[in-house]
VMD Tcl script that draws the C-alpha trace (Angstrom):
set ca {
  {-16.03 -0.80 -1.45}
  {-14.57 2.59 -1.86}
  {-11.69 2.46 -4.09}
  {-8.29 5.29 -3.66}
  {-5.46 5.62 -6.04}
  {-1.61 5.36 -5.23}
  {0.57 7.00 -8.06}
  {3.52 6.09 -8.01}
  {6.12 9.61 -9.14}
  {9.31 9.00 -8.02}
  {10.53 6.22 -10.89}
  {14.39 6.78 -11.77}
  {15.14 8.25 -14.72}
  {18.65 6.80 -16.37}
  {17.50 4.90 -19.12}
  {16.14 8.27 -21.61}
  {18.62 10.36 -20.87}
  {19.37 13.06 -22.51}
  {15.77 13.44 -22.36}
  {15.66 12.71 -19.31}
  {17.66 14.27 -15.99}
  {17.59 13.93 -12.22}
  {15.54 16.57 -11.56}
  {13.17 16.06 -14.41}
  {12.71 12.16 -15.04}
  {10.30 10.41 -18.02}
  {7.28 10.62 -15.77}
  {6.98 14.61 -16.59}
  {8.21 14.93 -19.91}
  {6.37 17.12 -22.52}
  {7.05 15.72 -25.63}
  {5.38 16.90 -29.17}
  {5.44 13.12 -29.86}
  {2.86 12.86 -26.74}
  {0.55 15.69 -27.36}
  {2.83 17.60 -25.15}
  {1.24 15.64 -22.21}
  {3.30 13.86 -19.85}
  {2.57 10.64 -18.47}
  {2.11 11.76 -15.02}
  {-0.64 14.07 -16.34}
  {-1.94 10.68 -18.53}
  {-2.16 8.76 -15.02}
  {-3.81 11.54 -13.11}
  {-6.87 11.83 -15.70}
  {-6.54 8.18 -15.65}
  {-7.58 8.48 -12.34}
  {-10.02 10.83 -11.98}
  {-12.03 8.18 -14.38}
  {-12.12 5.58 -11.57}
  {-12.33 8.09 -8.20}
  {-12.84 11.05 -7.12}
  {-9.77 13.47 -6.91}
  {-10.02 13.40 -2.57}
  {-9.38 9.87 -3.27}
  {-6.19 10.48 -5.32}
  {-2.88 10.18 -3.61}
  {0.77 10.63 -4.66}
  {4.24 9.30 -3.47}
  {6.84 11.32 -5.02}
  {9.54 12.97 -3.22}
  {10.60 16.83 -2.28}
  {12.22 17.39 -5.82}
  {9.51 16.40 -7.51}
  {6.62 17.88 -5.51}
  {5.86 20.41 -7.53}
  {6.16 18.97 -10.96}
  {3.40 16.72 -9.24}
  {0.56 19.94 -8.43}
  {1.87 21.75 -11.13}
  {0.58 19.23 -13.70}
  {-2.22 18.21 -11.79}
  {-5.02 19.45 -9.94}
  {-3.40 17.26 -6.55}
  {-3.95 18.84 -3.40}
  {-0.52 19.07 -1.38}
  {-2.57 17.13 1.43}
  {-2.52 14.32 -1.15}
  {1.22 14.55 -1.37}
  {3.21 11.59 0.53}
  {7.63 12.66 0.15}
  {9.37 9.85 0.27}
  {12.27 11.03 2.57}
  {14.89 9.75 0.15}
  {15.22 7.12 -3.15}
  {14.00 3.82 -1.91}
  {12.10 0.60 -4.50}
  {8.69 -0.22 -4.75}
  {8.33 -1.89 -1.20}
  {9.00 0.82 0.86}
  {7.52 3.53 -1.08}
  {4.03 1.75 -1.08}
  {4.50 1.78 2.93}
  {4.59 4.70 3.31}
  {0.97 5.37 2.66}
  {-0.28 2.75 5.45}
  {-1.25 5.30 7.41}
  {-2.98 7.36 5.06}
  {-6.04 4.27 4.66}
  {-8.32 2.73 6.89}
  {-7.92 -1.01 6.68}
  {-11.17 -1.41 4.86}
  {-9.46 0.66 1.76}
  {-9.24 -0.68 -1.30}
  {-6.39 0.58 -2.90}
  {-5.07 0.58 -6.55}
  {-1.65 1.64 -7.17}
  {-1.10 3.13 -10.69}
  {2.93 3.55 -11.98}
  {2.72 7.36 -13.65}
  {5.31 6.51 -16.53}
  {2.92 3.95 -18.09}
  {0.93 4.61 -21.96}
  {-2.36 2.93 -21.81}
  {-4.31 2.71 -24.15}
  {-8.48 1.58 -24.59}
  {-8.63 3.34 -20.93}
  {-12.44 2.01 -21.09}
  {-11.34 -1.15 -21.07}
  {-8.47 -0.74 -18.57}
  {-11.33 0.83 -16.06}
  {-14.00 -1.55 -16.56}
  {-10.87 -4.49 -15.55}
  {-10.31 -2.55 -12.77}
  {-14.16 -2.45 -11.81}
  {-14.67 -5.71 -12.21}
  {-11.33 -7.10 -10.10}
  {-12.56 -4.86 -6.77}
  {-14.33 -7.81 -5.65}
  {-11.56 -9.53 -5.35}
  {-9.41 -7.06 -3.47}
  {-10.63 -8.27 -0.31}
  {-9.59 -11.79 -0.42}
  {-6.36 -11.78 -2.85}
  {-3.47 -9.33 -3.97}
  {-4.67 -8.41 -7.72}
  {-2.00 -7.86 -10.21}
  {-2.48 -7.20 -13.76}
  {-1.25 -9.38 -16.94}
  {0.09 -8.16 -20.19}
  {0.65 -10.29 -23.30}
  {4.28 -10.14 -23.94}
  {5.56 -8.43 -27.37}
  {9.42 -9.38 -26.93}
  {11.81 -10.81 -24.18}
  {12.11 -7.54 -22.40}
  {14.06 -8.19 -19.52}
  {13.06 -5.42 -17.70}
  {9.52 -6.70 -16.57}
  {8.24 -9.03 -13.97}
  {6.73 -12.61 -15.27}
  {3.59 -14.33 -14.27}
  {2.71 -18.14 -14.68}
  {-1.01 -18.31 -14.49}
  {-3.15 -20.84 -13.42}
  {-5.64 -20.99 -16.02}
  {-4.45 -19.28 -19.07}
  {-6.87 -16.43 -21.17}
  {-9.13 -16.11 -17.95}
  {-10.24 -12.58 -16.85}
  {-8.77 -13.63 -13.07}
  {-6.39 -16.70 -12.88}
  {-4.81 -18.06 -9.41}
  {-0.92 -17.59 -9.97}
  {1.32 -20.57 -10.12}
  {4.68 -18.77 -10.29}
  {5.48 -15.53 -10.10}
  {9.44 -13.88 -11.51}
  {10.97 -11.03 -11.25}
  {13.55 -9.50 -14.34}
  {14.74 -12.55 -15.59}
  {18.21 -12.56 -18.32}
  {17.17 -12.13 -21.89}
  {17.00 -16.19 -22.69}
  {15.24 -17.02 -19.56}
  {12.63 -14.09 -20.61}
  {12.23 -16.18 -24.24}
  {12.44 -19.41 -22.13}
  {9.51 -17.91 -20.43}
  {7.36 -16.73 -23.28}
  {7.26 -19.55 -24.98}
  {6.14 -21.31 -21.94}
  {3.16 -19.04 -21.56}
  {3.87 -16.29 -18.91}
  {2.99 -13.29 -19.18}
  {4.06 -9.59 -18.03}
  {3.24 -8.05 -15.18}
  {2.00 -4.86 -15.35}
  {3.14 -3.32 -12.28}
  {-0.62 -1.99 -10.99}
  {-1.30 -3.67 -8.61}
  {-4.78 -3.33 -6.58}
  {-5.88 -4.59 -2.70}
  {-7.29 -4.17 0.19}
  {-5.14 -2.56 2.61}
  {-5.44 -5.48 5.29}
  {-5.00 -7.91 3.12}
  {-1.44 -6.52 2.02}
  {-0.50 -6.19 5.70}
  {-1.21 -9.76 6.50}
  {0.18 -11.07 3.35}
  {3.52 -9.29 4.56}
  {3.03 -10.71 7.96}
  {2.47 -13.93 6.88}
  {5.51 -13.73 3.96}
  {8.10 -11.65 5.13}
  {7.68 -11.04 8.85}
  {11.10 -9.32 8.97}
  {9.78 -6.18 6.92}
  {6.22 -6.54 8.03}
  {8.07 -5.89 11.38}
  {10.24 -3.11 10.10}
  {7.31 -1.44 8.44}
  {5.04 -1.52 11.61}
  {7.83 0.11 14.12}
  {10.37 2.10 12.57}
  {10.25 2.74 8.96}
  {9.87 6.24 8.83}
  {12.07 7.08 11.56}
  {15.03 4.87 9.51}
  {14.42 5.65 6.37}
  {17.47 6.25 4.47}
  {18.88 3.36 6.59}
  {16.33 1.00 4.90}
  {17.90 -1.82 2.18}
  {16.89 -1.14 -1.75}
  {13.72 -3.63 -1.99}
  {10.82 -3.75 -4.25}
  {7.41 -5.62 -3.69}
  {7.70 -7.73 -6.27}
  {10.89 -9.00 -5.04}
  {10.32 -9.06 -1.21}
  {6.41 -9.71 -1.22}
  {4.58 -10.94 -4.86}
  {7.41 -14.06 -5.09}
  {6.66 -15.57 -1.86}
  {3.33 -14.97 -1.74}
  {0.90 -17.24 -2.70}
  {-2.37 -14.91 -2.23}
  {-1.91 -13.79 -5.38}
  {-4.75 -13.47 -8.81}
  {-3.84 -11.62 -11.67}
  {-6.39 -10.34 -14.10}
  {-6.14 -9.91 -17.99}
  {-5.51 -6.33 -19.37}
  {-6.51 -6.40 -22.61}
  {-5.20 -2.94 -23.75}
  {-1.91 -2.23 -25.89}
  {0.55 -1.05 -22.42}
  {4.58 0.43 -22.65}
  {6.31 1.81 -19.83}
  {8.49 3.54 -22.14}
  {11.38 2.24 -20.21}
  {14.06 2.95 -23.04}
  {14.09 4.48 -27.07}
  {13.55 1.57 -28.11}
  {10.10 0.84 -26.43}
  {9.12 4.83 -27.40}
  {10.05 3.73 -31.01}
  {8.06 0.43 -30.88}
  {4.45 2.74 -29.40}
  {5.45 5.47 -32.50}
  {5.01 2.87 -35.14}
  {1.95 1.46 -33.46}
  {0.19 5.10 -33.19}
  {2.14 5.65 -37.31}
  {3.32 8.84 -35.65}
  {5.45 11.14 -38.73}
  {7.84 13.96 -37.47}
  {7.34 16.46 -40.47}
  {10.99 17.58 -39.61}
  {13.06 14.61 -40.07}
  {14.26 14.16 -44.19}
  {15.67 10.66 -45.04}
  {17.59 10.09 -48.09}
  {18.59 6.19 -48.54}
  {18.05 5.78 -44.62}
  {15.81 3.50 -43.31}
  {14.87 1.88 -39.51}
  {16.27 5.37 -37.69}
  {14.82 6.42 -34.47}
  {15.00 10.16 -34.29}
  {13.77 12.79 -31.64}
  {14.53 16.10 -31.21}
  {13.57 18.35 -28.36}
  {13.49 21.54 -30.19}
  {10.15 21.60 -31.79}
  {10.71 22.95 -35.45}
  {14.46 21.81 -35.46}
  {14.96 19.92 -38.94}
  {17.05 16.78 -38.57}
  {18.42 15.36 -42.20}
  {19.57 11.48 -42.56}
  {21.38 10.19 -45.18}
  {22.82 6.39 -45.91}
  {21.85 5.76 -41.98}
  {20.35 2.80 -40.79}
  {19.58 0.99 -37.14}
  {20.19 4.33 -35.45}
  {18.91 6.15 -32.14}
  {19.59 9.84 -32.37}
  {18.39 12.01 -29.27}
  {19.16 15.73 -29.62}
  {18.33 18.41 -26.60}
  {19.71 21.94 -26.33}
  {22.73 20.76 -24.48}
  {23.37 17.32 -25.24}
  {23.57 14.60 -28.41}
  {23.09 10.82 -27.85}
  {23.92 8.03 -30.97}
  {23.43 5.10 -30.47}
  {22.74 1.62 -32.54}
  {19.22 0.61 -32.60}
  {18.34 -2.35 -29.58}
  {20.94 -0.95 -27.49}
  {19.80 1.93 -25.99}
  {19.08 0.42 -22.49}
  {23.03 0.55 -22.21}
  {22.64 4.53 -21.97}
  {22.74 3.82 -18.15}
  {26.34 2.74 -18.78}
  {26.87 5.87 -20.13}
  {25.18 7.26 -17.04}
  {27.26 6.15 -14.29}
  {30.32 7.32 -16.73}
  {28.41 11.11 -15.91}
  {27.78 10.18 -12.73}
  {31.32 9.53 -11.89}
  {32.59 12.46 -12.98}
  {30.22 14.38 -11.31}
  {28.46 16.43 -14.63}
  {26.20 18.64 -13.89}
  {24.47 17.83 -17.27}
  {23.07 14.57 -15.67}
  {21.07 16.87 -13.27}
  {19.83 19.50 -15.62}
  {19.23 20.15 -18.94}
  {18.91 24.56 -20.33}
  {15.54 24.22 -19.18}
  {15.57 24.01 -15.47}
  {11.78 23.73 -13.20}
  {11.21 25.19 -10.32}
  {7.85 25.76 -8.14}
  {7.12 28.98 -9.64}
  {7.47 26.91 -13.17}
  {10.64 27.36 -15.40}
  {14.16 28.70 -16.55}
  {15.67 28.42 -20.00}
  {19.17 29.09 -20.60}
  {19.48 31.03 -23.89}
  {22.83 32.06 -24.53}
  {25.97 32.33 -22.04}
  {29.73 33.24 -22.62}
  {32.42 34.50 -20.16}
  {31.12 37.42 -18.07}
  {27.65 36.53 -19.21}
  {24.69 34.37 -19.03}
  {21.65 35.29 -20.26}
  {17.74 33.43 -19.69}
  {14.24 33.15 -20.32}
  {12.06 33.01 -16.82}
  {8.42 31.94 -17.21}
  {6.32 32.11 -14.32}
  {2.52 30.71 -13.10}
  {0.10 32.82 -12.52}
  {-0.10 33.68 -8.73}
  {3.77 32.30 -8.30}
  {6.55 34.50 -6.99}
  {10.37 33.21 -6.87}
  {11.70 33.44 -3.71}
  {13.18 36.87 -1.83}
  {16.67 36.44 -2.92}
  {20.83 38.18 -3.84}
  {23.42 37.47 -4.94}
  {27.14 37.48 -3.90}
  {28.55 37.18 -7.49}
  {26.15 38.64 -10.16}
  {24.13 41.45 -11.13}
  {20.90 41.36 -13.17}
  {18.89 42.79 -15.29}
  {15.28 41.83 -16.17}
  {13.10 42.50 -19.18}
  {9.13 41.63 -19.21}
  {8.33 40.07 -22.52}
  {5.01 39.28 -22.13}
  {2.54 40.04 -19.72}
  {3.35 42.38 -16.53}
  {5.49 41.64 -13.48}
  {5.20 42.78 -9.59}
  {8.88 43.14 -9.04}
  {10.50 44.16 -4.99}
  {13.84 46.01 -4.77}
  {15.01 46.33 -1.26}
  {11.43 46.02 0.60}
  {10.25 48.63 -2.59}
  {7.54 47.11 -4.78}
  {6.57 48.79 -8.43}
  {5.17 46.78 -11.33}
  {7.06 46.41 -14.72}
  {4.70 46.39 -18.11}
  {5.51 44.41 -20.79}
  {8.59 46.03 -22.62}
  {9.86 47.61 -19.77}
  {12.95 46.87 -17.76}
  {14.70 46.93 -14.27}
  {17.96 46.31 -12.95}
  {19.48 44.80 -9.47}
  {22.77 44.78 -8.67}
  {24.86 42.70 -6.49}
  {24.28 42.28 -3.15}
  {20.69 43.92 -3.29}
  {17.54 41.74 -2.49}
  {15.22 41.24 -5.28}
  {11.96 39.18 -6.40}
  {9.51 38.91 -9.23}
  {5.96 37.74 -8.78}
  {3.09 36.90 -11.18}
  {-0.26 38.52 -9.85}
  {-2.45 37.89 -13.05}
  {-4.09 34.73 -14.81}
  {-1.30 34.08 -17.52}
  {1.87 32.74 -17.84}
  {4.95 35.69 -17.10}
  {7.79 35.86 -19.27}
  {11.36 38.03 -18.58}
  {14.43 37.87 -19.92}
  {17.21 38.18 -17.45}
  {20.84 38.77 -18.21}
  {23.38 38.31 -15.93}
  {26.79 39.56 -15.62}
  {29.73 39.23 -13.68}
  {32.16 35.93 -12.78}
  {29.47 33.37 -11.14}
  {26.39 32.15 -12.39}
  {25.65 28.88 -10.85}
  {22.38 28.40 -8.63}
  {24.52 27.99 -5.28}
  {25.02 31.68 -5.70}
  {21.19 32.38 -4.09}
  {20.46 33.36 -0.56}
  {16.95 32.95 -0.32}
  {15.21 35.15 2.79}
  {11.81 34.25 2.12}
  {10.30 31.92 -0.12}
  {7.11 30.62 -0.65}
  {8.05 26.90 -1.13}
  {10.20 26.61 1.78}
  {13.62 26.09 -0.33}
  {16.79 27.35 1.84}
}
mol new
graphics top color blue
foreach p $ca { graphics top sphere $p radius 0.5 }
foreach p [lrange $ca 0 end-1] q [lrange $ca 1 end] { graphics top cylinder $p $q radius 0.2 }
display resetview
């Protein structure tokens, strides 16, 4: 049976932040920690080790499109948008009618660390056969009473593929201990099937959504209720196996989970001097930034360009607290951090003051930004590296590395990278309105208004 992928890229993003914002959740972080690979990238080549990249799909949504082909070699074919921020159950139905129902289909989270990937992909080999019959989910051995996980009650314990006796979803912290010591086990969140067998498992469980799903789920999206498949689908059903991963998994779901895979992989930050401090979780996002504790113990410290989380150690899942705090006040900072992405790739905010702002634009080879003014600021660009194709009012000239050019208010402008290497500018704004609502695009490549 031929076998397609499901990534999952549209996971929620509360839990890491600072590290994490809206418009640039865990799934695409480049940390120095990681190799400066992200775990969308991980999953991808993940992928490519069980299918071909035709049979590759991903379910993100329009704001994170392009983090999605711009780390990957994804075709935008291969793209499904979810229409807006809906749980597991709904986002996996929207690839229905993407597969035949002879499909087999695996569907891969892309904020998950696995490691022994030969293992993981000879599990997944050898559970295909069983996609046709059953629902296949995949067991972890629990570490601690996260509460954040699913739990599974198998049948036979320590078999490669065990019928399921019980199946829970996010229990309280005792129940979770109440649970391991009664022998469940975590599940994983991959889950792999044939596509028939899902729909008649739904039809057959939950006829209400099967029905909703068949006739008007796409047309009512953002009407739809916040469900996920575990919830609405894996607990009633009882067409479920689950098969044993035996690889070290983390979801990195909070900074304490990224501390506990650190100390597995001995990872040492050259940059971080402790005197008389012990137990500290540190992380800085500015690579060569030295970071100095003294008589500190049992704390998280998360430092970006713009932001500074402390916390104690074990309670960092309470950050989203601090989140809907943000949230309710409306910041900005939730959204962005000084590094903003776009299509084209990147922004950095340097430096900014009254009357100024000034920034560092990199752009992808064969990327333009869009045809643009502005109604509040002038600007003035500087090529750092590499050579620009820049457009004045309908007039095109190139700028060399060194040189400079400068557009003033009200006049349409646009930079474009024709070469093979990364573009860099500064550009240095003045007047009395920088933020982004100041653009009128005219023509743009990634049809942004």
């Amino acid at each position: 049976m031929e076998i397609k992928v499901l990534i999952l890229a549209w996971w929620h993003w509360t839990r890491l932040w600072p590290l994490s914002r809206k418009h640039y959740p865990k799934q695409f972080l480049k940390l120095k920690e990681f190799q400066n690979k992200s775990l969308f990238q991980q999953t991808f080549e993940r992928s490519l080790k069980i299918t071909n990249i035709e049979n590759i799909y991903v379910i993100t949504n329009q704001d994170y499109k392009f983090h999605c082909m711009n780390q990957s070699k994804i075709e935008e074919r291969n793209i499904i948008l979810e229409p807006v921020w809906k749980n597991t159950m709904w986002a996996i139905s929207l690839w229905l009618d993407y597969f035949s129902k002879e499909d087999v289909v695996l569907i891969l989270p892309s904020d998950h660390i696995i490691e022994n990937e030969n293992v993981f992909i000879e599990t997944i080999q050898k559970s295909i056969k069983y996609a046709d019959k059953s629902i296949i989910t995949f067991w972890i051995k629990p570490t601690k009473p996260y509460t954040g996980y699913g739990y599974i009650l198998p049948k036979t314990k320590n078999q490669d593929i065990s019928d399921v006796i019980e199946f829970k979803e996010k229990p309280d912290k005792q129940t979770a201990i109440k649970y391991i010591k009664n022998g469940y086990y975590w599940n994983s969140g991959i889950f792999l099937f044939q596509k028939k067998i899902f729909i008649n498992e739904l039809k057959k469980n939950n006829r209400e959504y099967y029905n909703i799903i068949r006739e008007w789920v796409l047309e009512n999206f953002d009407k739809l209720p916040d469900m996920s498949i575990d919830y609405w689908l894996l607990e009633k059903c009882k067409n479920i196996k689950i098969s044993k991963l035996d690889i070290y998994w983390n979801d990195l779901w909070s900074f304490d989970s990224i501390q506990e895979y650190l100390d597995k992989i001995n990872y040492k930050n050259k940059n971080i001097i402790n005197i008389n401090a012990k137990n500290n979780f540190v992380i800085s996002g500015k690579k060569d930034k030295l970071v100095t504790n003294i008589w500190v113990s049992n704390l998280i410290v998360v430092d970006t360009s713009d932001s500074l989380l402390i916390a104690n150690k074990w309670d960092s899942q309470n950050v989203k607290e601090l989140v809907k705090i943000l949230k309710k006040e409306k910041k900005n900072i939730l959204n962005y951090s000084n590094t903003v992405y776009r299509p084209w790739w990147k922004y950095t905010i340097i430096d900014k003051w009254d009357g100024f702002k000034i920034k560092r634009l990199t752009v992808l080879p064969w990327k333009k930004l869009s045809e643009q003014l502005h109604y509040h600021r002038s600007e003035h660009w500087v090529v750092v590296s590499w050579t620009a194709k820049i457009t004045i009012n309908n007039k095109e000239f190139i700028l060399s590395k060194w040189q400079s050019t400068y557009i003033s208010i009200w006049t349409k402008h646009r930079v474009e990278n024709c070469w093979k290497i990364n573009l860099h500018i500064i550009e240095s704004q003045i007047w009395d309105y920088f933020e982004e609502d100041d653009i009128i695009r005219f023509n743009d490549d990634f049809w942004r208004r």
